[in-house]
N, C-alpha and C positions, 0 to 999 in steps of 0.2 A: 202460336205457342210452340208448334211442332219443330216451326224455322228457328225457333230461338236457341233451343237447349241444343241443335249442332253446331250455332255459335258459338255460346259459351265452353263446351268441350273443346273446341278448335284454340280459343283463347286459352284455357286453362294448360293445354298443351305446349302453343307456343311460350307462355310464359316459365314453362317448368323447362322446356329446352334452352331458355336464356337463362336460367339459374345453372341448369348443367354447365353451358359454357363459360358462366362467369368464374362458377368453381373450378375448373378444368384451368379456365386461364388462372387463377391466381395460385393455383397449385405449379402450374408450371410457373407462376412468377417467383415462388415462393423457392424452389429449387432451386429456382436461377439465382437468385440474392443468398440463398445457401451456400454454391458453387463459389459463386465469384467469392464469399467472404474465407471460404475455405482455401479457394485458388489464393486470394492476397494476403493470407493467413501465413501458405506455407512459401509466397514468395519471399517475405517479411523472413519468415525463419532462415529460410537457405541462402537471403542474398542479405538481410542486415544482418542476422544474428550468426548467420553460417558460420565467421571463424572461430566465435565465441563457442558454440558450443562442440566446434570440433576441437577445442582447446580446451574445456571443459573434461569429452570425454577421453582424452588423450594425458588427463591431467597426472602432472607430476610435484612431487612432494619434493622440497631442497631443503633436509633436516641437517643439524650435527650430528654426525657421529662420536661415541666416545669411545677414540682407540686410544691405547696404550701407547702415548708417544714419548719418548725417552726423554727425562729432563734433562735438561742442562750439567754438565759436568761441574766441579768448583775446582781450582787448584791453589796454591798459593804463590807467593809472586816469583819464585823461580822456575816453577812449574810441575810442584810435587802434588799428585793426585791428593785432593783431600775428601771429596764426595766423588761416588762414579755407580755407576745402574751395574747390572746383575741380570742378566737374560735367565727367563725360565717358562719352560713348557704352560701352557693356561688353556683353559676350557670353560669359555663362555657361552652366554646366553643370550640371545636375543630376542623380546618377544615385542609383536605389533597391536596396532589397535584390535584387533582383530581374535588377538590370542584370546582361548580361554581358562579356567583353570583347570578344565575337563572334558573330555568326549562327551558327545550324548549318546546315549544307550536305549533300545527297545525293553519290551516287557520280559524280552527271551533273555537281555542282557548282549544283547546282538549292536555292538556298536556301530553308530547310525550318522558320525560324524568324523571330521579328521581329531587326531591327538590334539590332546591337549597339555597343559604344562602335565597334570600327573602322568599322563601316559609316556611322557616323554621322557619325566624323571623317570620313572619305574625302569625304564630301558636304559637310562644311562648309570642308573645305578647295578645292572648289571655289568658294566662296563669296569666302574670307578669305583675308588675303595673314598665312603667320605667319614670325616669325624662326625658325632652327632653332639661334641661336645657344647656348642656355641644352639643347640637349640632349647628351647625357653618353653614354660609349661602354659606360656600364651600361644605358640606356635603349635604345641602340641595339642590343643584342644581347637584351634581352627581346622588342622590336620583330621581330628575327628570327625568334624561336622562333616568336611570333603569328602572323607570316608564311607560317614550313614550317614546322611543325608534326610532318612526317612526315620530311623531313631532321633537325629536332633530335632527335624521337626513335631515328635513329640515329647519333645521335652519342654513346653508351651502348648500346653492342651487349645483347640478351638474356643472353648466358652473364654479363657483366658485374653487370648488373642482380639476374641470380638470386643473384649472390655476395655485393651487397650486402643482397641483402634475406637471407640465409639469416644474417644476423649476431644471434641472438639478443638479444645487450644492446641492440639498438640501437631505436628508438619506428619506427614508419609514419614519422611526421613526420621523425625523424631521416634515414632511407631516402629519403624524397621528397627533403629538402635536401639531400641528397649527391650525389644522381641530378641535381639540379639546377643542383648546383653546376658538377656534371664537363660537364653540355650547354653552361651560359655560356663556361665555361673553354677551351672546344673549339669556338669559332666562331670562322674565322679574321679577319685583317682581311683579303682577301680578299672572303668573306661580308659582311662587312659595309660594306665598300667597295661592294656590290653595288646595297644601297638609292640608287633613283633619289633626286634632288633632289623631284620629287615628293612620292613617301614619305617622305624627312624633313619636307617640311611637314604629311604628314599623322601624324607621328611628334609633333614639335610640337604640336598640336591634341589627341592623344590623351594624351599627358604630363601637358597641364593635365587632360582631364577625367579622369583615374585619379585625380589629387592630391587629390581631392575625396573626403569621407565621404559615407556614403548620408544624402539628402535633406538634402545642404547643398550648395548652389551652391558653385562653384569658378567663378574668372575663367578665362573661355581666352583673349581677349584684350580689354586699357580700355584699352590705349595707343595712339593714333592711329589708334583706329577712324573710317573714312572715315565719310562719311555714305551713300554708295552702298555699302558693305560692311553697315551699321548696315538700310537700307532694304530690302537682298537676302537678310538673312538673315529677316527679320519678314515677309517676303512667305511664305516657304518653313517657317515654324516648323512647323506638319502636317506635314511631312516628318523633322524633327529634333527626334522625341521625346528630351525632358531639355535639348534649350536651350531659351533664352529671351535677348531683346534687352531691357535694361535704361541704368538709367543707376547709373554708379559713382562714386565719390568721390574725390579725389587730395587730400593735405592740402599746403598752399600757406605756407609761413614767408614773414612779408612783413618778418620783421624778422631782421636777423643776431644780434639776442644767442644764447649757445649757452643760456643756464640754460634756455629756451623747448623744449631737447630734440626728439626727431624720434619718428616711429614707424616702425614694419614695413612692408614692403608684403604684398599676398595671396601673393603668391610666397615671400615669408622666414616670414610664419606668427608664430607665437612663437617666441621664443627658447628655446635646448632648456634654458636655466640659469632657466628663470621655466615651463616647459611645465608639469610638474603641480599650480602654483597656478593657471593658468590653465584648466587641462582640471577641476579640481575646483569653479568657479567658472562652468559650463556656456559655456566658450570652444569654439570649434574650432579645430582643429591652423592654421588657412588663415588666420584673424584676424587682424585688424591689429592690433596692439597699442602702444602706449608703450615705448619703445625708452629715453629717457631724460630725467632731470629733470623738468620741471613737464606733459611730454607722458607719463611714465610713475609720476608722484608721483598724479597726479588721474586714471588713466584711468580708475577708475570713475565719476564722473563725466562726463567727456569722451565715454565712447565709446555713450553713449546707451543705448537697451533692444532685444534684438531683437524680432523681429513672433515670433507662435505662431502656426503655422498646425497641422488636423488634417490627416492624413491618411486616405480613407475608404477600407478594404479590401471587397472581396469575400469569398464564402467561399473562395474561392481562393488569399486574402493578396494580391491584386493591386491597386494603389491603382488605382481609379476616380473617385479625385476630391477636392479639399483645400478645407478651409473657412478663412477669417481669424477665429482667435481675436480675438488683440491683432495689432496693426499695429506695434507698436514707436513708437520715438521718436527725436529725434537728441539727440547729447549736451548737457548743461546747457554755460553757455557761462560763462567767467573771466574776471573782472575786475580785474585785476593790482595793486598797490598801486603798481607801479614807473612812475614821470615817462619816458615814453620819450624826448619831447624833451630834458628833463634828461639824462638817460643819454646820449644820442648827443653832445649835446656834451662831457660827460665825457670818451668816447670821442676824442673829436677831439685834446684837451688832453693826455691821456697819449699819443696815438702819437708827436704833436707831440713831447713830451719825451722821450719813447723815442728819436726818429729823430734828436733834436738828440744827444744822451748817445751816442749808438753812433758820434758822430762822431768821439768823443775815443779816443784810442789806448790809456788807462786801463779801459776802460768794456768789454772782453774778454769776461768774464763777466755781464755783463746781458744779459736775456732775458726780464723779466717786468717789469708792472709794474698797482697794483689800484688802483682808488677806490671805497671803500663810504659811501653815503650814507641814513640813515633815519629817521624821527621816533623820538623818546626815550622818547616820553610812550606808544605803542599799539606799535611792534616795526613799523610799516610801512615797511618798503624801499623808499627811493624809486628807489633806484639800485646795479645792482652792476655794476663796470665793472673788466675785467680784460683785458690786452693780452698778446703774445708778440709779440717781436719774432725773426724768423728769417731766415737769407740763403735767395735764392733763386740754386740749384746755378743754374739756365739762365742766368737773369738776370745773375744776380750780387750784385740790389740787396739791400734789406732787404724782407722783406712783414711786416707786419701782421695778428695773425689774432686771432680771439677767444676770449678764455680768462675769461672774467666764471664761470665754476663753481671756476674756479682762488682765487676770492675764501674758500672757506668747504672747497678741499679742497687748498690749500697752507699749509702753516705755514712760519715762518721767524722768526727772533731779532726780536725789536722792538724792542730797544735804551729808549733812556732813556723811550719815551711808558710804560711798566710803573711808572715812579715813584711815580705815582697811588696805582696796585695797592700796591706796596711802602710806603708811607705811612700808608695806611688801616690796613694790615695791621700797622702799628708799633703807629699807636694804640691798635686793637680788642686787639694783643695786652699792651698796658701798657711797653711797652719807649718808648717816646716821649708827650709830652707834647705840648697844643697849643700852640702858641709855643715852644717847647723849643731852644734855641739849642747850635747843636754846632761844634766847631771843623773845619773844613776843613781839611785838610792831607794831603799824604800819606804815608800808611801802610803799613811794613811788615810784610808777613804771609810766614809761610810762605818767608823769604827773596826774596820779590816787591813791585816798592813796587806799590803800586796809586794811584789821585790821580783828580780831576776836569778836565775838560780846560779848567774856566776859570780854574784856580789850581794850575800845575802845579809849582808849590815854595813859595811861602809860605805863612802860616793866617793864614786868615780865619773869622770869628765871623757866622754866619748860623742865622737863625730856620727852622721848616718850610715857611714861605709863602716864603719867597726861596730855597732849595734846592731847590724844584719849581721857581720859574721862571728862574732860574741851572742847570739842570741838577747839582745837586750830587752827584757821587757817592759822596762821603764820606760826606755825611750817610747816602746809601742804606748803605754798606758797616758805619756804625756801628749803623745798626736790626738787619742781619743778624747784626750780632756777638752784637748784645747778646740778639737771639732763639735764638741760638746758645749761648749763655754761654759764649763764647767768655773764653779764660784767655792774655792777651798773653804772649807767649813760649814755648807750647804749641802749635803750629801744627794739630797733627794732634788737638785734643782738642777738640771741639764737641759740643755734642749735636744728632743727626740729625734729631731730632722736629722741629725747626725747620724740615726741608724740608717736612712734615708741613701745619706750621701756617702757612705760605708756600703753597702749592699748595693747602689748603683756603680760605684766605683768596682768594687769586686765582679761584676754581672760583665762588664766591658773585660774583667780579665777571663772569664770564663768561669768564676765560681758562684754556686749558689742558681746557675740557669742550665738546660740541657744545650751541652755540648756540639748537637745536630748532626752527632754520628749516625750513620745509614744503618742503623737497627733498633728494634723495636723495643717499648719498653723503658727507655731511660728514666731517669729521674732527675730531681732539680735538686734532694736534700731538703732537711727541715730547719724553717728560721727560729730562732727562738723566742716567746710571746713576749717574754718581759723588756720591757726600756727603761731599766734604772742604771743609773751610773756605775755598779759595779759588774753589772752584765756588759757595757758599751765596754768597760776595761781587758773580760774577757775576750769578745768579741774580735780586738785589736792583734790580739795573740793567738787565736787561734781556736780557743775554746769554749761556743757557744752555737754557731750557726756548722752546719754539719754538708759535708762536699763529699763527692764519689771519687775515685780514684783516676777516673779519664778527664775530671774537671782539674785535679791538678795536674795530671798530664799537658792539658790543653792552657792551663792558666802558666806553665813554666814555659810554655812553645811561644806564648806569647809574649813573653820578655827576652827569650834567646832571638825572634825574630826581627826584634824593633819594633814590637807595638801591635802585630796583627793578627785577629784573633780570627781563626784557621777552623774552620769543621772538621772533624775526624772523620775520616772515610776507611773502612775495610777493604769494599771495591773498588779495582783499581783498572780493570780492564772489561769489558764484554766484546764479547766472542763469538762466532760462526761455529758451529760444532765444527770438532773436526773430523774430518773425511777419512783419514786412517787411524787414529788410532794412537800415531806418531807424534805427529808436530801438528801446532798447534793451530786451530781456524781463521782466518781471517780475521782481522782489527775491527770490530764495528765500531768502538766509542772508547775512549779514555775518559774516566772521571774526570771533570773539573775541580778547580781548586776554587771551593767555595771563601772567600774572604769574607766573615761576621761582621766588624769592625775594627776598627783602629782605635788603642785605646788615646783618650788622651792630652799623654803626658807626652813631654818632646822628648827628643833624640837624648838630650844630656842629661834628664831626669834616669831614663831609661839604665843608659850607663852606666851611672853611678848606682843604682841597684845590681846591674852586672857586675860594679866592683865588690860589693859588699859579698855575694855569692863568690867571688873568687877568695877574697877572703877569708869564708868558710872550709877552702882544701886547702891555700896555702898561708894563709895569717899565722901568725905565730900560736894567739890562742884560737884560732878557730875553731868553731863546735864538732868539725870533723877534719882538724889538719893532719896533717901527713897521710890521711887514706888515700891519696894518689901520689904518694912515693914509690917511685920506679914504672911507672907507666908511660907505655910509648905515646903517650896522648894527653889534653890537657881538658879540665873541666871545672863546670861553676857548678854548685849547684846551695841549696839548703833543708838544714836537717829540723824536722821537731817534733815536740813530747807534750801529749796532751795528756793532763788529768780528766780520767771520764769514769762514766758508772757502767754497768752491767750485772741485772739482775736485782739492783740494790746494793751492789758491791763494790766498792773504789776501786778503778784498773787504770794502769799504763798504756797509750796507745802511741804506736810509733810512726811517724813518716818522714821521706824523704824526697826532694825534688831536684831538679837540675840540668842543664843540659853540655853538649861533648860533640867535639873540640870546644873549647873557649875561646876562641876566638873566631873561627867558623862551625857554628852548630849545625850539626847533620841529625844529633839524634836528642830527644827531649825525655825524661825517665820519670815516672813519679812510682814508688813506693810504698806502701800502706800497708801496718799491722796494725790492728787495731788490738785494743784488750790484751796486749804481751802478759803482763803482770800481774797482780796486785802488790810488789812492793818493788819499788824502783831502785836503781842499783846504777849506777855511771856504769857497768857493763851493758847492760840492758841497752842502751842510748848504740851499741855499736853492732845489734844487730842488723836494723837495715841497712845504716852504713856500708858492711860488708856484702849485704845482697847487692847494694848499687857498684859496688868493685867488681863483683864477680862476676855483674850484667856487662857492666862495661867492658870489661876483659874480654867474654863472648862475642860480644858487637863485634869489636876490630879486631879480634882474632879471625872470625868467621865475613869478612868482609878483606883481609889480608889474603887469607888463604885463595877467595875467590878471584882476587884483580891477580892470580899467579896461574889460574885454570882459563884454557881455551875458552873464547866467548864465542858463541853463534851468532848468527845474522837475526834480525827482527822476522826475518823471512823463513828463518830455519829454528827458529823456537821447538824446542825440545818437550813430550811430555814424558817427565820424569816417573820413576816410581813412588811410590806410599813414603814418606821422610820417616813414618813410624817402622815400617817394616824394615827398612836398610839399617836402624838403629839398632832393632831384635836380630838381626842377624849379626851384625858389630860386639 
């Protein structure tokens, strides 16, 4: 028994020593497998991931910036400024992801953080004088909260709070906007009576730089920055991290036509009805944009390129620093197709006539009145000239204002100049012959007589060439019928397809469709519902379906051409900025000459409407003969008179079409008063008449004058001055 138990001790020991070392080994195994997964851990990091994450913390941002890049100039086509920028001192903002809209502060009031936008406003409104007129009493009661902070958070007592928050439907986000809602809604005026005069300019100041997205400047202020405000804040920029003293841009209209349109300022941004083709198109919310017509047709173009700059982060996300990609560009600059001196005296000539016409006791209803002038052969505008005449409530008088976009987005009856249109559209559809002679007289339809106004009870026997320059309406009423198949003593039995083939025929000359002039906004005119037979009679003549004034423009270009129906283009050139100042940038692009279609009718149909227009100035009875006696030059054109309403009122509307030389056309005119009257008068019938002499006179006077002036080189293209301004001086 004695031997046994220092066995058993001896075993119990050697067994507890082979536990010791089992533990001991798997502890070192256990390190060892530690190690190594540690070691292949961090090989793993440094040799597969290595450049990734030194590229990670080396990381840099490649944002847009939004600088102030100069748009595009405009000029018109000899090269008198008509849009140009305006340099002016500006003080922006820029703030980062990072920015906040305040320091933080200890219990001492001991600030425990870097500035924030208020702190930063506060100091630059030391600086700068700002209006506080544009702040709003929603800006001033956020202003408060930023303020007290601990007064707004009781303005939402605790028990309050926990009631709203215990509302299960409702999101965090929900909760916070409610909670927010009830602190703005609970500040009295009072309270906010409270901010000193001070504080709203430093309200002011802080308004513009919130407006602003991260790391896009935002204006605080470019208007009438002094030069001592411009030099106090550039002394002090170390002090007012996120400004910067720059210079901004203001766009400067040196000419009144409206079609030239406007743009935004930094302050209006975009427009919220164009905001997500712009925001999709890497715009900022603050961007100036094209507001309208040829400033919002081309602003890609116009509004240049912005700069890329990087942004260099820490590992912290802190930008420590920005590099210049691209620098940006200013916008390409236009070249107008439009005679701005042309134009301005257009302009003269219709108010003139406006102002005489309003003097007459008939003339009630006039309010408007267009001249569209353009080459036939390329669709170049030379001119679009459109007036409103309006009383001034103070005054009393009449003012004048400009409505030249009113050319291509008013329509109105055109009366007899559509005869063309109705003519060709005889031929093309077989219902008339060339020379085709028809009786005048007038005709009972429908229990209505209908008649021409130069034969208003006998018949007379006239050809197609003398019932275009006689204004015949009969002849017109008898093409309708017959494209109508019209059954004499059936009043109400037509067939409708005839409006059909009337409106198609017209749409190939250009009327009744947009014209596809390069600005926005056009119109097509309204057709008229009814298809009875004595509407198709109107229709024929002129008065039923309703045309803008650049559709008769374009519909006379296409018969002075031989047939080809031409898009109307403003722009006529794009351009390199130019490098001085001088002459003018590099050629980038000529407009093409968009050809629509061809109408048609053949060469000899054509013609014989061109004789019928010649007709009209020199026939014997022509509706406008001898108004090109004594002219060095020769022209077709046609005149006419629609009866229309306004108001409820029966009125006179006058237009004129045609184009010059006659026998080589350079220039194509259409004319348009609408509402002259309400009692017609064979005087009345020569007021536009006279505006198309006095147009026409301008043209080749002002195209005389010029083939006698020195020409420059394509190369040495000239930028002229303001055409308005050398006239105020004259």
């Amino acid at each position: 028994m004695e031997n046994q138990q220092p066995n058993q001790g001896k075993q119990l020991k050697k067994k507890q020593r082979k536990q010791v070392v089992f533990r001991v080994n798997f502890l070192f195994f256990t390190v060892f497998l530690l190690f190594s997964t540690l070691i292949l851990r961090l090989g793993y990091l440094q040799i597969v991931k290595g450049e990734e994450f030194v590229a990670e913390l080396a990381r840099v941002d490649e944002i847009t910036i939004n600088t102030t890049m100069p748009r595009g100039r405009i000029y018109d086509r000899i090269g008198h400024v008509l849009v140009d920028n305006e340099p002016q001192n500006a003080i922006t903002y820029t703030k980062t992801t990072q920015t906040k809209a305040r320091a933080n502060y200890d219990k001492e009031g001991n600030q425990t953080s870097e500035d924030g936008m208020l702190e930063i406003a506060e100091k630059l409104a030391s600086y700068i004088e700002k209006d506080d007129r544009r702040v709003t009493v929603a800006d001033k009661r956020d202003f408060w909260i930023l303020l007290n902070p601990e007064l707004a958070a009781e303005k939402v007592p605790k028990e309050e709070r926990k009631e709203i928050s215990s509302d299960k439907k409702k999101t965090s986000k929900q909760i916070d906007r409610e909670i927010n809602q009830l602190t703005r809604e609970r500040i009295t005026e009072e309270e906010l009576d409270s901010l000193t005069p001070e504080e709203l300019k430093v309200l002011a100041i802080y308004r513009e730089m919130m407006a602003g997205y991260a790391y896009s400047p935002s204006i605080v202020k470019s208007e009438e920055v002094t030069e001592r405000e411009f030099a106090v804040v550039s002394e002090h920029l170390s002090d007012l991290p996120g400004v910067n003293t720059t210079t901004d841009w203001t766009r400067v209209k040196l000419s009144k036509s409206a079609i030239l349109g406007s743009t935004t300022s930094p302050i209006e941004g975009i427009p919220k009805s164009h905001l997500d083709y712009y925001l999709s198109r890497g715009y900022s919310r603050n961007d100036r944009v094209g507001r309208s017509y040829l400033e919002q047709q081309y602003e890609d173009l116009l509004s240049g390129q912005k700069a890329v700059h990087k942004n260099i982060k820490n590992r912290a996300g802190k930008v420590i620093g920005t590099e210049v990609v691209y620098e940006g560009e200013p916008g390409k600059d236009l070249v107008l197709s439009v005679d701005r001196e042309l134009e301005l005296e257009l302009e003269q000539m219709l108010e003139k006539t406006l102002r005489d016409l309003k003097q007459s006791s008939t003339a009630s209803k006039l309010d408007q009145g267009f001249i569209v002038m353009m080459n036939p052969n390329n669709g170049e505008v030379l001119a679009l000239v459109g007036k409103q005449i309006v009383r001034n409530e103070e005054t009393g008088k009449w003012d004048i204002l400009d409505y030249a976009y009113g050319t291509f987005t008013a329509a109105y009856e055109a009366g007899s100049t559509v005869k063309l249109a109705t003519m060709l559209t005889g031929y093309n559809e077989g219902v008339v012959r060339l020379g085709e002679r028809k009786i005048d007289e007038p005709l009972r339809v429908g229990g209505i007589w209908k008649r021409s106004l130069f034969n208003r009870f006998g018949r007379v026997s006239i050809d197609d060439v003398t019932a275009l320059g006689r204004s015949s309406n009969v002849y017109m009423f008898r093409i309708a019928l017959s494209l109508g198949q019209y059954v004499p003593g059936r009043a109400s039995s037509i067939d409708t397809t005839a409006y059909d083939k009337f409106r198609d025929n017209f749409a190939s000359f250009g009327l009744g469709v947009r014209t596809g002039i390069d600005l926005p906004g056009e119109v097509e005119g309204v057709k008229g519902p009814e298809l009875t037979v004595g509407k198709l009679m109107d229709f024929s003549i002129g008065q039923y379906d309703t045309y803008t004034t650049l559709q008769m423009a374009q519909y006379v270009s296409t018969i002075a051409n031989g047939g080809y129906r031409i898009a109307p283009r403003v722009v006529k050139e794009i351009r390199e900025p130019s490098v001085d100042g001088i002459q003018f940038g590099p050629l980038l692009q000529e407009t093409p000459i968009n050809v629509l279609n061809r109408i048609g009718n053949t060469d000899a149909e054509i013609e014989q409407v061109k004789k019928g227009m010649n007709y009209v100035y020199y026939g014997a009875n022509g509706t406008a003969a001898r108004l090109m006696e004594g002219a060095p030059y020769t022209a077709a054109g046609k005149t006419g008179t629609a009866e229309t309403f306004k108001d409820g009122r029966s009125t006179i509307s006058l237009s004129h079409v045609g184009y010059a030389p006659a026998d080589n056309p350079e220039v194509a005119y259409a004319v348009v008063i609408p509402h002259v009257t309400t009692q017609y008068t064979f005087q009345t019938s020569a007021t536009t008449n006279n505006l198309v002499r006095s147009a026409l006179d301008s043209y080749f006077a002002i195209k005389e004058r010029r083939a006698t002036e020195e020409q420059t080189s394509e190369v040495e293209r000239l930028i002229l001055p303001p055409i308005e301004q050398l006239e105020e001086k004259n």
